[in-house]
N, C-alpha and C positions, 0 to 999 in steps of 0.2 A: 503700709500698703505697697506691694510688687507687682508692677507687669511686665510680664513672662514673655517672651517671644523666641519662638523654637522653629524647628523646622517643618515639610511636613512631611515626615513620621511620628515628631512630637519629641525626637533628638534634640541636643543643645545645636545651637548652632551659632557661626560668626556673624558680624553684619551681615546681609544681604537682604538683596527686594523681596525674594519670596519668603519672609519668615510672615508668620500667624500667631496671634493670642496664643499662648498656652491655655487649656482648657482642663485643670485636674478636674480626676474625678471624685474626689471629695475635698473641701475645705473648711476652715474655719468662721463659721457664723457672726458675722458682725452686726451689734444690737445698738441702735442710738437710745434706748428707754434707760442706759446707767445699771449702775450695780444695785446688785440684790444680797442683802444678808444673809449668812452661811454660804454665799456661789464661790467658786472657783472663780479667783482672779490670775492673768499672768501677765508679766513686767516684761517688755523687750528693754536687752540692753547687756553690759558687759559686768561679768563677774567683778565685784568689789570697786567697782569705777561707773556707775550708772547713777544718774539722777532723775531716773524718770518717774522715780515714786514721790519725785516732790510734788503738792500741790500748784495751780495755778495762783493760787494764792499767796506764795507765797515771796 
């Protein structure tokens, strides 16, 4: 999870007082109800050096 703070035109911008929420106009849907069989899953993390497909469990 990222929060964005831009300017306002919606520019990147440096520190300062007047930056605002980024507000895209579309994002990715986040579901707390768990995976569903056959769905698209994706892994954040770095090519050949990730561990985040480990379970909690383990």
């Amino acid at each position: 999870m990222f929060r964005v703070y831009t300017g306002p035109d919606g520019e990147p911008a440096g520190p300062k007082r007047h930056q605002h929420p980024f507000k895209p106009k579309w994002h990715f849907p986040v579901s707390l109800q768990g995976v569903k069989e056959e769905r698209l899953r994706q892994v954040m993390g770095y090519p050949d050096s990730t561990d985040r497909f480990l379970s909690n469990r383990v």
